[in-house]
C-alpha positions in Angstrom: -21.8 6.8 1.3 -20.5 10.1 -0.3 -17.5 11.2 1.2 -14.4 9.7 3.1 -11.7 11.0 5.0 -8.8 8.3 3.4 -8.6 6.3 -0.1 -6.0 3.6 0.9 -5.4 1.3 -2.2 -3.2 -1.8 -2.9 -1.4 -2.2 -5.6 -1.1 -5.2 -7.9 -2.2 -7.3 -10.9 -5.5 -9.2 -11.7 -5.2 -13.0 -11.7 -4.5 -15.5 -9.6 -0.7 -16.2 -11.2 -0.1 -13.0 -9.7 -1.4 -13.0 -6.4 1.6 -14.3 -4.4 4.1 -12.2 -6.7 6.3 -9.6 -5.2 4.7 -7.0 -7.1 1.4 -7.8 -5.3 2.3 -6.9 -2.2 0.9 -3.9 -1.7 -2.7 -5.8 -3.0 -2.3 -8.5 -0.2 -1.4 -6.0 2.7 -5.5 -4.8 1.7 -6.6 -8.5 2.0 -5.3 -8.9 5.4 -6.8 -5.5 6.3 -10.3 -7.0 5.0 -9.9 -10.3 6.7 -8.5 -9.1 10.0 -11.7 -6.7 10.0 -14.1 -9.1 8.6 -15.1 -6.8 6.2 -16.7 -7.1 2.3 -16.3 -5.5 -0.8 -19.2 -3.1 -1.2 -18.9 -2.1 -4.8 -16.7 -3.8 -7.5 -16.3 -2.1 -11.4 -13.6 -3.3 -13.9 -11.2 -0.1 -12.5 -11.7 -1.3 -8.6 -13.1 -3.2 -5.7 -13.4 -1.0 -2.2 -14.4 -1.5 1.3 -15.1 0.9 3.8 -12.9 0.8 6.6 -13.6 2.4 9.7 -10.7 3.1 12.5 -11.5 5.5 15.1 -13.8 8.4 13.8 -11.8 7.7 10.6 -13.9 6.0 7.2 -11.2 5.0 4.8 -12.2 3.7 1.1 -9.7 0.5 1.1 -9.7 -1.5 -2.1 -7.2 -2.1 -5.1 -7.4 -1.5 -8.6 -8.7 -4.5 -10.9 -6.9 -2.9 -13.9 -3.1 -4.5 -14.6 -0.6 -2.4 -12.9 0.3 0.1 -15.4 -3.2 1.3 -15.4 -3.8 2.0 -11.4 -4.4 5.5 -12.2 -7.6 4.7 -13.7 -9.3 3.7 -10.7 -7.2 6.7 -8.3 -8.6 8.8 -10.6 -12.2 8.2 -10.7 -12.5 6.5 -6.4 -10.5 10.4 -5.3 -13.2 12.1 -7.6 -16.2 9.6 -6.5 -15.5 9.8 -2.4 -13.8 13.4 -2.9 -10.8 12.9 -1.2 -8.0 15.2 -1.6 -4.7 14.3 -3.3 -2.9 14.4 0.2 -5.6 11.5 1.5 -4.6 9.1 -0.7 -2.3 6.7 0.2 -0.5 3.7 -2.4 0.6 0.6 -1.1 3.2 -0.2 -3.4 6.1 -2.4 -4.1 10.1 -1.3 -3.6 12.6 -2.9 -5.2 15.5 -0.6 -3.7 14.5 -1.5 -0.2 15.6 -4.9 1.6 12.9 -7.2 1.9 10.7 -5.9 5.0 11.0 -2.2 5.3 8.3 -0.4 5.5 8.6 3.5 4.4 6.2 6.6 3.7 6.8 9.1 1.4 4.9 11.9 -0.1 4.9 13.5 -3.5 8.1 13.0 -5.9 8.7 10.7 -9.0 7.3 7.3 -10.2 10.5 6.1 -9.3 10.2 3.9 -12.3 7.6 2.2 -11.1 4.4 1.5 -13.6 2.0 2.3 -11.4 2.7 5.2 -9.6 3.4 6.6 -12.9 0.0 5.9 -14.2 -1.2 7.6 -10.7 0.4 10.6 -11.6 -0.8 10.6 -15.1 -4.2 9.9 -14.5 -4.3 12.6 -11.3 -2.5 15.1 -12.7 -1.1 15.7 -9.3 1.9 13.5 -7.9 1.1 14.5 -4.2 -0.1 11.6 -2.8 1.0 9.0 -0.2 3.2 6.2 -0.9 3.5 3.1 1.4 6.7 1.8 -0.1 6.9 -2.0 0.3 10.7 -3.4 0.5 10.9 -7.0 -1.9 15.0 -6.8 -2.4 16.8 -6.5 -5.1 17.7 -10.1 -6.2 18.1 -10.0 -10.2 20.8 -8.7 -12.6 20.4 -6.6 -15.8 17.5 -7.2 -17.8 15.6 -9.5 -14.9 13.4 -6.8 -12.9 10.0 -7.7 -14.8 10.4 -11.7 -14.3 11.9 -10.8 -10.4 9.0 -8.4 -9.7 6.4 -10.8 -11.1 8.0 -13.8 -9.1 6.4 -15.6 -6.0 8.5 -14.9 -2.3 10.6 -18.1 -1.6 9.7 -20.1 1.0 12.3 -18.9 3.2 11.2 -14.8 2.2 7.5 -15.9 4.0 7.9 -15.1 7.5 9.7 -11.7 6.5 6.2 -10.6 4.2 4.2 -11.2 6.9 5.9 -9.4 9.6 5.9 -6.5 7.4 2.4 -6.6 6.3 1.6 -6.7 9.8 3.9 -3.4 10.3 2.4 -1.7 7.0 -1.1 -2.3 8.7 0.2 -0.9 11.7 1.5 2.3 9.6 -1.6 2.9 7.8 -3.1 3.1 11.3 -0.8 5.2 12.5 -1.4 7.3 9.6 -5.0 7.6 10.0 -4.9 8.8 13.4 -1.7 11.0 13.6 -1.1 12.2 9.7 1.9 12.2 7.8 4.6 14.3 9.3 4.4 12.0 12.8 4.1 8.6 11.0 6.6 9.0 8.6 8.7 10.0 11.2 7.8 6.8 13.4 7.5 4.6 10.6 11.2 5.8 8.9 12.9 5.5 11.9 11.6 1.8 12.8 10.5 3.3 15.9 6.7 2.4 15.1 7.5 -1.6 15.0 10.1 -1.7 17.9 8.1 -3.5 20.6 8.2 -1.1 24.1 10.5 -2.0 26.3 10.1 -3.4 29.5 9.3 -1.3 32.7 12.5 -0.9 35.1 12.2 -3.3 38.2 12.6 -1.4 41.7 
């Protein structure tokens, strides 16, 4: 394939130390895209592995980098060049220390926040437009302990809470692909997307 409409990446680190960490979680929402869809990785280089995902009339690229975290921009740069998908088609699953665990939020454009990744993004693009998926994992640590928190496993009692909002970030990125940013951020900000409808009034 040549083009795509969406390049949806994870992010994380390489390793299997790392796959449970809260820093990963924006790497394991793409694994539960790929086993909920049954689907394979189709090419894998030492940047990246992708998928192609279809929903709808949509094909998404959906994939994480295989470089360590502060050098995601490598394979943003070279998958949005490859599949030529514009800076505004890319969204970043990504880890969010300043939100509780489980919220779910999309933002466009802005800072790195601080956060290694999204800074390499931005260097490597040139261009800091792109979507961000931001991933809540709390804010348990004091001064000088955000790289050991960020790179530690979800306690036991945390596990339910990941996988309800992986669940709901899949559910964004789908709501994403069909409706575009403006109306899923505003569904997704609000909550409104995960609320479950409610019932029909009885006559």
């Amino acid at each position: 394939m040549q083009n795509a409409d969406w390049l949806i990446l994870g992010l994380g680190n390489p390793g299997a130390k790392y796959k449970n960490t809260r820093h990963n979680i924006g790497w394991s929402v793409i694994d539960k895209i790929i086993e909920k869809n049954e689907l394979n990785f189709f090419e894998k280089t030492k940047y990246y592995q992708i998928a192609e995902y279809k929903h709808k009339n949509q094909t998404c690229i959906i994939g994480m980098p295989l470089t360590y975290m502060n050098l995601s921009g490598e394979a943003v740069a070279r998958l949005m060049i490859n599949y030529k998908v514009p800076i505004e088609r890319i969204v970043v699953l990504v880890d969010e220390y300043n939100f509780p665990l489980g919220k779910v939020h999309l933002r466009k454009g802005g800072s790195d926040g601080g956060h290694n990744g999204i800074a390499s993004i931005i260097e490597k693009t040139q261009n800091p437009n792109f979507i961000r998926l931001r991933l809540g994992i709390d804010r348990k640590f004091g001064a000088g302990e955000l790289v050991d928190y960020v790179l530690s496993d979800f306690n036991s009692d945390e596990l339910e809470q990941v996988q309800t909002m992986q669940e709901n970030a899949i559910m964004g990125i789908n709501h994403l692909i069909l409706s575009g940013f403006a109306r899923s951020a505003s569904a997704i900000n609000s909550g409104k997307l995960f609320k479950p409808e409610a019932e029909p009034e009885k006559h």
